[in-house]
N, C-alpha and C positions, 0 to 999 in steps of 0.2 A: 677377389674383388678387383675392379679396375676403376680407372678417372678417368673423367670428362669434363669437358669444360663448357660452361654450359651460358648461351648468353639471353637470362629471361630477367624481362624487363620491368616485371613486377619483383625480381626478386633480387637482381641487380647481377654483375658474372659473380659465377659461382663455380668452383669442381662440385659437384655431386658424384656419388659414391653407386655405380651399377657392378654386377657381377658379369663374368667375362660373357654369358651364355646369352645376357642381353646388350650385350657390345656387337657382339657377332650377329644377333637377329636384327640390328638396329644396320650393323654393315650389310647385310644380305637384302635389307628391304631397300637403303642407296643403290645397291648396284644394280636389284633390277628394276627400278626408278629409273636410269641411266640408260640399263639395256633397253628396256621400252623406248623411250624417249629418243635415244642414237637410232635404234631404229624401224621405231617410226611402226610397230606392230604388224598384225597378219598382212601378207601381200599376195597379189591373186596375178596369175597370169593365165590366159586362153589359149588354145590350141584348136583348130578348125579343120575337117574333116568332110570334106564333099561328098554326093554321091552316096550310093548303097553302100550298106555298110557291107563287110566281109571278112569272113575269119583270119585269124592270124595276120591283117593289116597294119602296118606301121604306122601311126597316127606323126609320131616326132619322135625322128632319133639324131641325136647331136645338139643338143640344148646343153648351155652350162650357166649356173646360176652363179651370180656374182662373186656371193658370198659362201658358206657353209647353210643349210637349209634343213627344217624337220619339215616333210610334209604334213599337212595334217590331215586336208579333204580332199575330195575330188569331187566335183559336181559334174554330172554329163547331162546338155540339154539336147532333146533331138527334134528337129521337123517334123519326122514322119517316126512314130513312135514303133518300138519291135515286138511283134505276134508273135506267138507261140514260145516264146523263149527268152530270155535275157538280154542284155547286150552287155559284155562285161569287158575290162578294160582293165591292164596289171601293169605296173610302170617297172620300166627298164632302166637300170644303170650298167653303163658300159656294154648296153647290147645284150643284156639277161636279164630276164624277166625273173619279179622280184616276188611273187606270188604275195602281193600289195594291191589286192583286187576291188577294183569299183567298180556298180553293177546300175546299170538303169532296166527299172524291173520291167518284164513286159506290160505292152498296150499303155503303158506311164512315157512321157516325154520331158521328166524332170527329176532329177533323183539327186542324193548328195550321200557321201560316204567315205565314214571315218576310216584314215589311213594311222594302223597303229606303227612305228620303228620305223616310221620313212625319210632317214636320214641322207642326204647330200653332200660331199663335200663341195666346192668350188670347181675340184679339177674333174666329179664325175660327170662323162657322159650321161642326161639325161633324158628318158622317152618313155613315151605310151603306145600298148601296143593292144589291137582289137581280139579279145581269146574268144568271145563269143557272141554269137547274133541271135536274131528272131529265127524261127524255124519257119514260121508261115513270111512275115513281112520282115526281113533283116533291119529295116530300120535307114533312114536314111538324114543327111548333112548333122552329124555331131556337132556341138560346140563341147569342148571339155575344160572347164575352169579350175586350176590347179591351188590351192587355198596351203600356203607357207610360211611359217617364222624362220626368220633370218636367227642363227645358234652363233655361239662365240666359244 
């Protein structure tokens, strides 16, 4: 058992008497109050991509995020949506692709997909890189919106 001190105004201060297990659930629920709060939850950055799409293109290489980072989604919108085949898209740290694949499915021009382990440090180089297109219409002008919580 552990003490707290507790200042409730119907009952006047008081120590009340909690066990260590609800001390700790009681600290874990402050901090991520805090962490939320410092900073400021999910944050979205875009990335643009002109023209036809094509295999193996470098959408962004050399991006570094502030802070430490999970990815969590990736949404890719397209103008001209991709026939026959996918258009799929796998983020690079430090120039290797991280088989962390987001796909805008064919003839759809709006898609969004969960990235599971997509962790960033601060100092990783970060990029996306085009693995695959339409087979009839490649697909053309991406926008790719990258959807992140800031980690501590």
């Amino acid at each position: 058992m552990g003490l707290v001190w507790t200042n409730d105004t119907s009952k006047g201060n008081v120590i009340t008497s909690l066990a260590v297990a609800e001390i700790k659930t009681k600290l874990d629920d402050i901090y991520d109050a805090l962490v939320a709060g410092a900073y400021g939850g999910r944050k979205y950055i875009t990335f643009n991509y002109e023209g036809l799409c094509l295999d193996e293109s470098v959408v962004i290489d050399g991006f570094y995020f502030s802070t430490n980072v999970i990815i969590a989604k990736v949404t890719i919108v397209a103008r001209v949506a991709p026939t026959g085949a996918n258009i799929t898209i796998d983020l690079l740290k430090a120039g290797v692709e991280q088989t962390k694949i987001a796909t805008l499915t064919a003839a759809a021009t709006y898609e969004e997909s969960i990235i599971s382990a997509g962790n960033f440090l601060s100092t990783d180089r970060f990029g996306l890189k085009i693995k695959s297109v339409g087979s009839t219409e490649p697909g053309q002008s991406l926008i790719v919106i990258v959807h992140y919580d800031y980690t501590v």
